[in-house]
C-alpha positions in Angstrom: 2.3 62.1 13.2 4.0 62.1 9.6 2.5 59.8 7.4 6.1 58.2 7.1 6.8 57.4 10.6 3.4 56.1 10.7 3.8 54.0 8.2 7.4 52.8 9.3 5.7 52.1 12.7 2.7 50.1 11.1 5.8 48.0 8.9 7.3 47.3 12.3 4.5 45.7 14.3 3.1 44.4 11.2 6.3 42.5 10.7 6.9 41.5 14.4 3.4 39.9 14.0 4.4 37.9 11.3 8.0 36.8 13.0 5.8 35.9 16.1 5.9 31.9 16.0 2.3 31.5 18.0 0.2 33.6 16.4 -2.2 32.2 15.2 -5.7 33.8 13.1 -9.0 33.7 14.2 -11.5 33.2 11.6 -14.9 33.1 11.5 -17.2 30.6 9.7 -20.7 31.3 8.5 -22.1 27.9 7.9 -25.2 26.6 5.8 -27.6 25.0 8.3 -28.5 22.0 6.0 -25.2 21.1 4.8 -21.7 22.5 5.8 -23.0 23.4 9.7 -23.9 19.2 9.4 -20.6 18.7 7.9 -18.6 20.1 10.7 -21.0 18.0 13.2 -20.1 15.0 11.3 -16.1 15.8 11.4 -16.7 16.5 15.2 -18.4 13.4 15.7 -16.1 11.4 13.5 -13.0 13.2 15.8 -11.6 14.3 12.5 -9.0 16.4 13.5 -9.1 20.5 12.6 -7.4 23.8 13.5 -9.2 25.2 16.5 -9.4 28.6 15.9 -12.6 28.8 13.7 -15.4 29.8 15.3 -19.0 28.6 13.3 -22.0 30.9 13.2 -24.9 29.1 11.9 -27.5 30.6 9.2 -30.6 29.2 7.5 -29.1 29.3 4.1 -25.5 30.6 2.6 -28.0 33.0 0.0 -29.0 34.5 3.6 -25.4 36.1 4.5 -25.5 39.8 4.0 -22.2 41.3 2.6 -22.2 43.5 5.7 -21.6 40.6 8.0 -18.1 40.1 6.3 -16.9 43.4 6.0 -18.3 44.1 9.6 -16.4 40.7 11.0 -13.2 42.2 8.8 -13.6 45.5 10.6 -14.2 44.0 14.2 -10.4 42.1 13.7 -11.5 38.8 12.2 -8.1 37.5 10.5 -10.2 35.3 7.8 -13.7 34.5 6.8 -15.2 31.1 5.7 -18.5 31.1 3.8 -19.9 27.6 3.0 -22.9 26.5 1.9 -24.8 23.3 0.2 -23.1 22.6 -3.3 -24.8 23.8 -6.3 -28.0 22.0 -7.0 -28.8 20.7 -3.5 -30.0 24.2 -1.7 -32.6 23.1 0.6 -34.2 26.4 -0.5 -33.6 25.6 -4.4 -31.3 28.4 -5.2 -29.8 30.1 -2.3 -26.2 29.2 -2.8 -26.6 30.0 -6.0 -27.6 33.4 -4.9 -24.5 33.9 -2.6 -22.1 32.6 -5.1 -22.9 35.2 -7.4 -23.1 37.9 -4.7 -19.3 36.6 -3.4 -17.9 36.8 -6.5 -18.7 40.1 -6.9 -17.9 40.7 -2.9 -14.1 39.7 -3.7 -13.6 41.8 -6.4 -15.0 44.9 -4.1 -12.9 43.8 -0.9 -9.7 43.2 -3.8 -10.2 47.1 -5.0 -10.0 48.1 -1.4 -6.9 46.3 -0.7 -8.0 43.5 1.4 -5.9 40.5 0.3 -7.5 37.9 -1.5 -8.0 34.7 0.3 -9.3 36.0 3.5 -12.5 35.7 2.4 -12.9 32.3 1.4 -16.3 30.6 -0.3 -16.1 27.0 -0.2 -19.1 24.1 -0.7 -19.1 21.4 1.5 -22.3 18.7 2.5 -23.8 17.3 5.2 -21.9 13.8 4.3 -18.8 15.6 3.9 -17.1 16.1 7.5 -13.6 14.9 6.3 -14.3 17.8 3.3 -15.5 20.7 5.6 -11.9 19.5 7.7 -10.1 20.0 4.6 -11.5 23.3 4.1 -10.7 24.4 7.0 -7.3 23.4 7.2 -6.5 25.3 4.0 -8.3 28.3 4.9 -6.4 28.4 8.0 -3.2 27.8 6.0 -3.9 30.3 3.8 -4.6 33.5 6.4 -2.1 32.3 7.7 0.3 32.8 5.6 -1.6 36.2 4.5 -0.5 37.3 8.6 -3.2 39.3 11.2 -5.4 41.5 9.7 -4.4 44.9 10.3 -6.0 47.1 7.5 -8.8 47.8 10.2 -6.6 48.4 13.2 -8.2 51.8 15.3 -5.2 54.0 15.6 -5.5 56.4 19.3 
């Protein structure tokens, strides 16, 4: 196929996607045990209200996420990614978000030079007294891949 058509053709669904009133993206959260992963318990709990389509995978630390596991959930069609973790200074392991702060920052500005928009990876702090916070965050997160549209950059052509 000639690259133009191809492209023409990826322009066209790309665009029908975005005209499509119920889509909406799926993103996947990678919560701090300790703080955030108790956040969202409390806004459960509390019945504060969030977008549904997050789904939460719960790690030991936010300094424990390997880059791989958001480049891999990019590749396997995630819209959006949510990394949170204990705010700076209350790590239950002392200095593991301090750790994954430094390795995201760089991680944007790698996923930026290979064209994946920024904002659909998203770092964000919130704590275990914070459920009407982590609902917050969510709500923008979603707002904001939202308005990014699906991800597509990983789409297996046949």
């Amino acid at each position: 196929m000639r690259p133009e058509v191809k492209k023409k053709m990826t322009e066209t669904v790309l665009e029908e996607k975005k005209l499509d009133e119920k889509w909406e993206p799926k993103i996947i959260a990678f919560l701090c045990n300790w703080c955030s992963y108790a956040g969202a318990d409390l806004a459960g709990v509390s019945r504060i209200q969030y977008p549904p389509n997050i789904r939460i995978v719960r790690v030991p630390c936010s300094g424990r996420i390997n880059p791989y596991f958001i480049i891999k959930s990019l590749t396997d069609g995630w819209d959006g990614v949510l990394i949170s973790g204990c705010h700076p200074g209350d790590c239950h392991y002392i200095s593991g978000n301090l750790v994954a702060r430094r390795r995201f920052a760089i991680l944007n500005e790698l996923l930026e030079f290979f064209g994946i928009e920024p904002g659909r990876v998203n770092f964000m702090w919130a704590s275990a007294a914070e459920g009407e916070r982590f609902a917050n965050l969510v709500k923008k997160t979603t707002k904001i891949v939202k308005e990014i549209g699906p991800n597509t950059k990983f789409q297996k052509e046949w």
